[in-house]
N, CA, C and O atoms as a Maestro MAE file, in Angstrom:
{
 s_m_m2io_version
 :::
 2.0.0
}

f_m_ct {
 s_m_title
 :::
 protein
 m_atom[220] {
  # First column is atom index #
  i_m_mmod_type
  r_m_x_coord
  r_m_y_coord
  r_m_z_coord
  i_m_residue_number
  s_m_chain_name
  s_m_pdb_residue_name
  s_m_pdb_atom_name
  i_m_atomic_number
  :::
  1 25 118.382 124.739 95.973 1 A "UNK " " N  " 7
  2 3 118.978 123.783 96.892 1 A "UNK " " CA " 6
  3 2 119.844 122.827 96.072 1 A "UNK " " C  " 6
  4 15 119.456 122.221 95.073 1 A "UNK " " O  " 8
  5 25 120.937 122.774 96.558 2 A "UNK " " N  " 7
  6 3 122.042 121.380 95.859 2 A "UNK " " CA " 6
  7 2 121.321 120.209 95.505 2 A "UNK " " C  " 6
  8 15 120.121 119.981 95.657 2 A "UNK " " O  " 8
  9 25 122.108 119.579 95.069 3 A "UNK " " N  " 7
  10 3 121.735 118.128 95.046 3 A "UNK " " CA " 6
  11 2 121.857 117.534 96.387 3 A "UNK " " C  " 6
  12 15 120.799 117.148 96.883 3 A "UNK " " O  " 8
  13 25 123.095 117.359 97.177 4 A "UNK " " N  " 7
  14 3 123.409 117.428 97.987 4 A "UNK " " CA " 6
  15 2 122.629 117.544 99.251 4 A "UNK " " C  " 6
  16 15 122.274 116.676 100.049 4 A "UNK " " O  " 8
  17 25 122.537 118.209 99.241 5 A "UNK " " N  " 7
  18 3 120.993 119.196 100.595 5 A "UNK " " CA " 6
  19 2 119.778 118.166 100.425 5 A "UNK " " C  " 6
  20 15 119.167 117.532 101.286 5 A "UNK " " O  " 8
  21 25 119.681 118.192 99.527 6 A "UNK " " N  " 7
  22 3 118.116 117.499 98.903 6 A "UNK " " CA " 6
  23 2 118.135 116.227 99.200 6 A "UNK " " C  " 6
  24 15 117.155 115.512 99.408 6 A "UNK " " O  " 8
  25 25 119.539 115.857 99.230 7 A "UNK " " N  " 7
  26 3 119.627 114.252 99.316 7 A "UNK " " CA " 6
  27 2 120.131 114.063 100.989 7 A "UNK " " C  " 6
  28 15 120.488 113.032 101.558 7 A "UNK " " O  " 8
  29 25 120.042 115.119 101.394 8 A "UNK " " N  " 7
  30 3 120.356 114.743 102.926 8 A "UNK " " CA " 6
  31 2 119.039 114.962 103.639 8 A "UNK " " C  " 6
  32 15 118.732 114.266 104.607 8 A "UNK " " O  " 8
  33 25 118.251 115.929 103.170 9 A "UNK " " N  " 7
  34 3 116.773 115.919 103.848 9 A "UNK " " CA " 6
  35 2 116.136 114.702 103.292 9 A "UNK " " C  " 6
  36 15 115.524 114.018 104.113 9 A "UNK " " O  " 8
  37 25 116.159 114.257 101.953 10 A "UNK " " N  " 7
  38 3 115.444 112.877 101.793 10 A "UNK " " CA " 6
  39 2 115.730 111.907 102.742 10 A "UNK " " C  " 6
  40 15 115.144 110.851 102.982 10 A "UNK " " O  " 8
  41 25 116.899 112.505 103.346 11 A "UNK " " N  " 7
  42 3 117.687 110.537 104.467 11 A "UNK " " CA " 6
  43 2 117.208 111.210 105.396 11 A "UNK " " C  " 6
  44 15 116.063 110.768 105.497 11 A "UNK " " O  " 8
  45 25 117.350 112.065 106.212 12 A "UNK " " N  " 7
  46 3 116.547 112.598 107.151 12 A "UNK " " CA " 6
  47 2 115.271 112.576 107.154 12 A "UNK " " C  " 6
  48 15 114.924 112.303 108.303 12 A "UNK " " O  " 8
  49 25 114.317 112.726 106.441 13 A "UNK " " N  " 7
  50 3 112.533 112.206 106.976 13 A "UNK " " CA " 6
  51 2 112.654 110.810 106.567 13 A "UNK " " C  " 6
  52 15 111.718 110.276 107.163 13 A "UNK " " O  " 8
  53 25 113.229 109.949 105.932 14 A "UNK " " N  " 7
  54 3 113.409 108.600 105.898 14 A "UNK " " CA " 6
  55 2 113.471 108.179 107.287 14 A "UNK " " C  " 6
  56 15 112.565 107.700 107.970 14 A "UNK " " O  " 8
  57 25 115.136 108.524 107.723 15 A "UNK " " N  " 7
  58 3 115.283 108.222 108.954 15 A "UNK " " CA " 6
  59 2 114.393 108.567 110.123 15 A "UNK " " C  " 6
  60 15 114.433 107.955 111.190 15 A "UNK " " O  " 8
  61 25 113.389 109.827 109.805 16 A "UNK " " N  " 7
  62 3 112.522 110.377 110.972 16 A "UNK " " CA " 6
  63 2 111.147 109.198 110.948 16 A "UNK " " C  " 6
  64 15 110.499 108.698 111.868 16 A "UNK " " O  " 8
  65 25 111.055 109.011 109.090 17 A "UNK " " N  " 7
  66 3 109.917 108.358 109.310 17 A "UNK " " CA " 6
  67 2 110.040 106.371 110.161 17 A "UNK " " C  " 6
  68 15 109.217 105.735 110.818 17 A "UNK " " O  " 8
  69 25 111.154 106.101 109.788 18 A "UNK " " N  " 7
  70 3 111.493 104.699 110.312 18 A "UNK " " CA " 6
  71 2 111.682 104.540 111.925 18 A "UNK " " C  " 6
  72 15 111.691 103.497 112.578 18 A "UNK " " O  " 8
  73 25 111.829 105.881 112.368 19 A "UNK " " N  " 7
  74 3 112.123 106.108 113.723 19 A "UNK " " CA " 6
  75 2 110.559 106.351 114.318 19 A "UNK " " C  " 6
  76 15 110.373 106.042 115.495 19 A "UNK " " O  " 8
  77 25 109.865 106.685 113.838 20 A "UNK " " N  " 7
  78 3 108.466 106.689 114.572 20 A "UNK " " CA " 6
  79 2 107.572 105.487 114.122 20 A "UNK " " C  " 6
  80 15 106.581 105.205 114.795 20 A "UNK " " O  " 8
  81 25 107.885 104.788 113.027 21 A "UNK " " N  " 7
  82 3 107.135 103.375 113.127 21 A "UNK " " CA " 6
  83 2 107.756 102.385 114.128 21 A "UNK " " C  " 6
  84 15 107.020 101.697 114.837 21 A "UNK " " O  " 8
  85 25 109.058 102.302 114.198 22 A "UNK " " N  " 7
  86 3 109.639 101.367 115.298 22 A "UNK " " CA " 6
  87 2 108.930 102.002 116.585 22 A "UNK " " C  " 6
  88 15 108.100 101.328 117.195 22 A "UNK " " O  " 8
  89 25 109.244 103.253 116.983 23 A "UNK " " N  " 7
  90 3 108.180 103.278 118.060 23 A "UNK " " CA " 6
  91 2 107.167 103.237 118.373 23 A "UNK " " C  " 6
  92 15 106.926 103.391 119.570 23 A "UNK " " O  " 8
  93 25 106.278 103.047 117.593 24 A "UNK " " N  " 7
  94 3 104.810 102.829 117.179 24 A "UNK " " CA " 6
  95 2 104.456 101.277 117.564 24 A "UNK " " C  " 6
  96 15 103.600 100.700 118.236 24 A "UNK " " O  " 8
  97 25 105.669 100.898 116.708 25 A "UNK " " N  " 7
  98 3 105.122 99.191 116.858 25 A "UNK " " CA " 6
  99 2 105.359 98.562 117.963 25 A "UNK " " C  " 6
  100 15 104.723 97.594 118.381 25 A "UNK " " O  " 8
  101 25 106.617 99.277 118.664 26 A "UNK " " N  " 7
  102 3 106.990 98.633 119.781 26 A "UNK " " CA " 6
  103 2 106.766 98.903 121.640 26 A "UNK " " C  " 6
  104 15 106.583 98.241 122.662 26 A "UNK " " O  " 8
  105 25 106.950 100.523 121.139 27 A "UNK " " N  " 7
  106 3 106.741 101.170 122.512 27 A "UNK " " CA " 6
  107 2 105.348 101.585 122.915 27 A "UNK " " C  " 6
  108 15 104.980 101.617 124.089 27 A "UNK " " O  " 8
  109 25 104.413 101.975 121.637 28 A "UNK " " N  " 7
  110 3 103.338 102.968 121.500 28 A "UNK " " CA " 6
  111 2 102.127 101.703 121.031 28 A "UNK " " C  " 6
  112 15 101.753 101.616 119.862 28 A "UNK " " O  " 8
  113 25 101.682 100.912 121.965 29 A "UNK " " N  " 7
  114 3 101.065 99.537 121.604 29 A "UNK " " CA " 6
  115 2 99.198 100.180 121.946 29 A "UNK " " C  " 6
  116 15 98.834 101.171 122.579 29 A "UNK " " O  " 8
  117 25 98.611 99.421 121.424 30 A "UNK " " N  " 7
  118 3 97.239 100.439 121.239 30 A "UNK " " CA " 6
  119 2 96.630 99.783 122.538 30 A "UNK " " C  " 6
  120 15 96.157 98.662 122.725 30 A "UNK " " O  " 8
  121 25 96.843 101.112 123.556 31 A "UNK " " N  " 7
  122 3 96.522 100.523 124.856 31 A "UNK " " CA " 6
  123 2 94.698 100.588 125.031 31 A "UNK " " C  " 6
  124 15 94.137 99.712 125.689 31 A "UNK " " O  " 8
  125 25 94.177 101.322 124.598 32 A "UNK " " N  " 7
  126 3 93.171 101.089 124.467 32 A "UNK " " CA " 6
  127 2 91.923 99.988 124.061 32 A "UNK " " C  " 6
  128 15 90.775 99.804 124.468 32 A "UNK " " O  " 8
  129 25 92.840 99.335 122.986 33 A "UNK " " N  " 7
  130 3 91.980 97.918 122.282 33 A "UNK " " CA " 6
  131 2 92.267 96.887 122.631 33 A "UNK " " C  " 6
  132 15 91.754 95.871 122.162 33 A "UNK " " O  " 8
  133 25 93.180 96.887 123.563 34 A "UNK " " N  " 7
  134 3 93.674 95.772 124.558 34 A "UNK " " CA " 6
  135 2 92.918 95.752 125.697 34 A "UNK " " C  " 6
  136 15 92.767 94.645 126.214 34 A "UNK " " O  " 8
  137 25 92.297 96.896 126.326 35 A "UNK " " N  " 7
  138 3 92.285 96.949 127.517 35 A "UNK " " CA " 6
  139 2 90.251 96.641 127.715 35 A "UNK " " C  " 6
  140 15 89.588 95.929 128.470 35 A "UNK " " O  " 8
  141 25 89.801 97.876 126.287 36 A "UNK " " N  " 7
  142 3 88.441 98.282 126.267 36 A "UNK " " CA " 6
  143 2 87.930 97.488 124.961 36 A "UNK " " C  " 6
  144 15 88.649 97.200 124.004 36 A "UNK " " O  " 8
  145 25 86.514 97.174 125.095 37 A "UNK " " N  " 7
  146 3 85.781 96.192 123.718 37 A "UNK " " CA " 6
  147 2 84.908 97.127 123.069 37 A "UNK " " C  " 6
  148 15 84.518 96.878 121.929 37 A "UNK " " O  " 8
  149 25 84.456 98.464 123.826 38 A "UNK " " N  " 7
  150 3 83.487 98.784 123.029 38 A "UNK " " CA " 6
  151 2 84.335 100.637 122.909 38 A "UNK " " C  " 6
  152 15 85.246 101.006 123.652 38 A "UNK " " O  " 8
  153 25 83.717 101.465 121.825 39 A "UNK " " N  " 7
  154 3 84.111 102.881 122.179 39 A "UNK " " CA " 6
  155 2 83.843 104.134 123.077 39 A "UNK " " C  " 6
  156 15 84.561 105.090 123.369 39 A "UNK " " O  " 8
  157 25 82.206 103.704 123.505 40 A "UNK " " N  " 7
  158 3 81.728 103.791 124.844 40 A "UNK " " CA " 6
  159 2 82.763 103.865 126.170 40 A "UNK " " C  " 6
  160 15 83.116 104.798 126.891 40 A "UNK " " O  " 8
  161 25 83.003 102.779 126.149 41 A "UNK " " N  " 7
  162 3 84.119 102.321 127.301 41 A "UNK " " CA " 6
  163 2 85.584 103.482 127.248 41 A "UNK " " C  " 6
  164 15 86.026 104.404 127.933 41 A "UNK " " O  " 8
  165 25 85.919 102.803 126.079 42 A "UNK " " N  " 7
  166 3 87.249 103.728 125.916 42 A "UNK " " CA " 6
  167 2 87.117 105.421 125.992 42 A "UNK " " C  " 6
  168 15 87.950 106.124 126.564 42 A "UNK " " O  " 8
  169 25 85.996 105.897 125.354 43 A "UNK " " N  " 7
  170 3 85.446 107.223 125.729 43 A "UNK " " CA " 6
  171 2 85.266 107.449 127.299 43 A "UNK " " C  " 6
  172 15 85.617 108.471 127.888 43 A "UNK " " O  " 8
  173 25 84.885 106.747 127.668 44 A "UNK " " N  " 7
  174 3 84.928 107.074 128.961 44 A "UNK " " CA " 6
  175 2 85.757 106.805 130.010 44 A "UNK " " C  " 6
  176 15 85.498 107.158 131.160 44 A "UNK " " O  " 8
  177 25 87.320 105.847 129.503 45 A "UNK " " N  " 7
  178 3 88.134 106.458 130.413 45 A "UNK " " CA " 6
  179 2 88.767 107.213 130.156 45 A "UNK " " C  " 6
  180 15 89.543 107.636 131.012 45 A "UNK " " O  " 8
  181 25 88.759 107.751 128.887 46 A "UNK " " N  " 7
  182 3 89.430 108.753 128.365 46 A "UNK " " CA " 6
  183 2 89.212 110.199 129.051 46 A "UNK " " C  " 6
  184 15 90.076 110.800 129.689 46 A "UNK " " O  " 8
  185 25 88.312 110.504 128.879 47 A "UNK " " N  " 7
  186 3 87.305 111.413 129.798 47 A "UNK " " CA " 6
  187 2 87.578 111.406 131.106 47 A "UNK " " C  " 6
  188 15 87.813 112.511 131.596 47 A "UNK " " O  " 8
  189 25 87.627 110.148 132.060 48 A "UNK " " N  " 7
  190 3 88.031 110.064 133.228 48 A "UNK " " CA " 6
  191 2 89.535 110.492 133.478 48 A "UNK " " C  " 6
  192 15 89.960 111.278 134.324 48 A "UNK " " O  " 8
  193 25 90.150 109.854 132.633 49 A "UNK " " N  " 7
  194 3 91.807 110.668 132.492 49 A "UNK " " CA " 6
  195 2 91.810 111.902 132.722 49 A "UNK " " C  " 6
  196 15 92.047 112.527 133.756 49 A "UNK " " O  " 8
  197 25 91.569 112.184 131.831 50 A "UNK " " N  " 7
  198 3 91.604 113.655 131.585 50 A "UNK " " CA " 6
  199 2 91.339 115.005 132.401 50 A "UNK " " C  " 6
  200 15 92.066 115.997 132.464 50 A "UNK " " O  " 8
  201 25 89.805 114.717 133.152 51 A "UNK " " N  " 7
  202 3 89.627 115.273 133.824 51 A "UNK " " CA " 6
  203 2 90.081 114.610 135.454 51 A "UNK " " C  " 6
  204 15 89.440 115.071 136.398 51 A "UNK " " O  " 8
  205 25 90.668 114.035 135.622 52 A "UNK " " N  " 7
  206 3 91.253 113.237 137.153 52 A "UNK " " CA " 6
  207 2 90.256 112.866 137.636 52 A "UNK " " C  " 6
  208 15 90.187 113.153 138.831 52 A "UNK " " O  " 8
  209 25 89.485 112.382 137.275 53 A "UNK " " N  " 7
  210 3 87.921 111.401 138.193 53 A "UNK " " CA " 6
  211 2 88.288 110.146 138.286 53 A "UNK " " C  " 6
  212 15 87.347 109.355 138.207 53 A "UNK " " O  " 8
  213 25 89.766 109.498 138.484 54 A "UNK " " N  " 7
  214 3 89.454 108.361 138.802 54 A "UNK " " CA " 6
  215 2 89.115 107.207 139.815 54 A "UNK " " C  " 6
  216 15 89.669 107.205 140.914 54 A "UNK " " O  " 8
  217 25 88.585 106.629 139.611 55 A "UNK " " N  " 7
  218 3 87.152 105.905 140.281 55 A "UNK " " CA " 6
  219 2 87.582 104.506 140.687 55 A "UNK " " C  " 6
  220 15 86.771 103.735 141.201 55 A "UNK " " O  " 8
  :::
 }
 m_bond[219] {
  # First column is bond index #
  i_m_from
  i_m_to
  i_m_order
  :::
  1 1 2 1
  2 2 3 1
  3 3 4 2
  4 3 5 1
  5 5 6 1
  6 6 7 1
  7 7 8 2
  8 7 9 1
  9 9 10 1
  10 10 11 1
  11 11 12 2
  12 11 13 1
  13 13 14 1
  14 14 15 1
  15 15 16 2
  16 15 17 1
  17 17 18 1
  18 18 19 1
  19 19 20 2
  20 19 21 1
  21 21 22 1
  22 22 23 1
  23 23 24 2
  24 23 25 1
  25 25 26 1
  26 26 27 1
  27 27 28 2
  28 27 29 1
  29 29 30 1
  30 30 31 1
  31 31 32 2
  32 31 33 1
  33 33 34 1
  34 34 35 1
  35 35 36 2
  36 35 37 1
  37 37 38 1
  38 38 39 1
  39 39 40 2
  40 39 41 1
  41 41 42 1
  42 42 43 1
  43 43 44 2
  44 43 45 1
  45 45 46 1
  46 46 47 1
  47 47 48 2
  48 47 49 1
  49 49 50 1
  50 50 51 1
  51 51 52 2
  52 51 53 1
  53 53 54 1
  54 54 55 1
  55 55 56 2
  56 55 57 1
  57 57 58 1
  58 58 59 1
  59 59 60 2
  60 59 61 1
  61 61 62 1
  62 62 63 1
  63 63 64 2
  64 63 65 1
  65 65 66 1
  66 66 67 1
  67 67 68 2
  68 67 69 1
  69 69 70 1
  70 70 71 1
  71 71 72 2
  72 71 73 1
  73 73 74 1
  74 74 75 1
  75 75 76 2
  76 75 77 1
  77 77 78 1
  78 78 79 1
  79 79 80 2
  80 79 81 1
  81 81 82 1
  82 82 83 1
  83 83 84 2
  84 83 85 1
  85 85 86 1
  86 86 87 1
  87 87 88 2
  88 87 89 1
  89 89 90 1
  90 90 91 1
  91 91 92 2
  92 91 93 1
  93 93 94 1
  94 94 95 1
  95 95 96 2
  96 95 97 1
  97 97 98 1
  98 98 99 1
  99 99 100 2
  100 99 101 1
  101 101 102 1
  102 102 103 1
  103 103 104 2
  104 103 105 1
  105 105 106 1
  106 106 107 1
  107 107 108 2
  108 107 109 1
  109 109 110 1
  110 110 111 1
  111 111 112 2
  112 111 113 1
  113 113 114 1
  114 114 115 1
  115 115 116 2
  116 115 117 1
  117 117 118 1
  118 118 119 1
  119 119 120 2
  120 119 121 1
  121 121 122 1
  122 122 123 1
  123 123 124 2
  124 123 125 1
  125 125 126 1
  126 126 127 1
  127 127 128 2
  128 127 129 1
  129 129 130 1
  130 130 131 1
  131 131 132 2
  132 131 133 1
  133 133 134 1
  134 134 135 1
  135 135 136 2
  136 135 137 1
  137 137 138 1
  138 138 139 1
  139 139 140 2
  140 139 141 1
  141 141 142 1
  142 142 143 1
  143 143 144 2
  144 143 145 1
  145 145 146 1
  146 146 147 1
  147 147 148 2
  148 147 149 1
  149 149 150 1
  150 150 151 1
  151 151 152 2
  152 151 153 1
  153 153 154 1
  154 154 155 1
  155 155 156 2
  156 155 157 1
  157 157 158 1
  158 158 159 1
  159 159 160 2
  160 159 161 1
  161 161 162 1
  162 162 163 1
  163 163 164 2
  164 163 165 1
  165 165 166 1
  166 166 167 1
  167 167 168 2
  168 167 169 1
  169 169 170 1
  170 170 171 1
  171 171 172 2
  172 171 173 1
  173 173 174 1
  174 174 175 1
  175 175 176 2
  176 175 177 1
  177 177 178 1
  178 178 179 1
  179 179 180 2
  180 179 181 1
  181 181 182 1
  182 182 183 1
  183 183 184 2
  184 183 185 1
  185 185 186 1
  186 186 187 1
  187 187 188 2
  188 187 189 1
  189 189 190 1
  190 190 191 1
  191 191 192 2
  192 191 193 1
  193 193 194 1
  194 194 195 1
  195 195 196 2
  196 195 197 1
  197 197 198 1
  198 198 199 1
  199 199 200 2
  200 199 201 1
  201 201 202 1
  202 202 203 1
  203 203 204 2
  204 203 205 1
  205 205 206 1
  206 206 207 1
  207 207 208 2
  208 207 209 1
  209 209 210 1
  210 210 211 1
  211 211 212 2
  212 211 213 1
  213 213 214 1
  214 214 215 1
  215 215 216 2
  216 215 217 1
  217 217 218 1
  218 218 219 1
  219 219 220 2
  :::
 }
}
């Protein structure tokens, strides 16, 4: 592989990786630890999701 090549896939997962922390931080907010206090809880709406039981 070139130099070239090498240095365009390095800017490319750069750019891939900076592009999924901005969405992480901004769009992708941890809806779970906001919502639920224990893992119990969150297990179980998870579960409820999933299978469409909601209640």
């Amino acid at each position: 592989m070139s130099h070239l090549g090498r240095m365009l896939w390095v800017l490319i997962l750069v750019k891939v990786a900076i592009l999924f922390l901005v969405l992480k931080v901004f769009f992708f907010q941890d809806y779970l630890d906001q919502r639920f206090d224990t893992p119990e809880q969150k297990t179980q709406y998870v579960l409820e999701a999933l299978s469409g039981r909601n209640e």
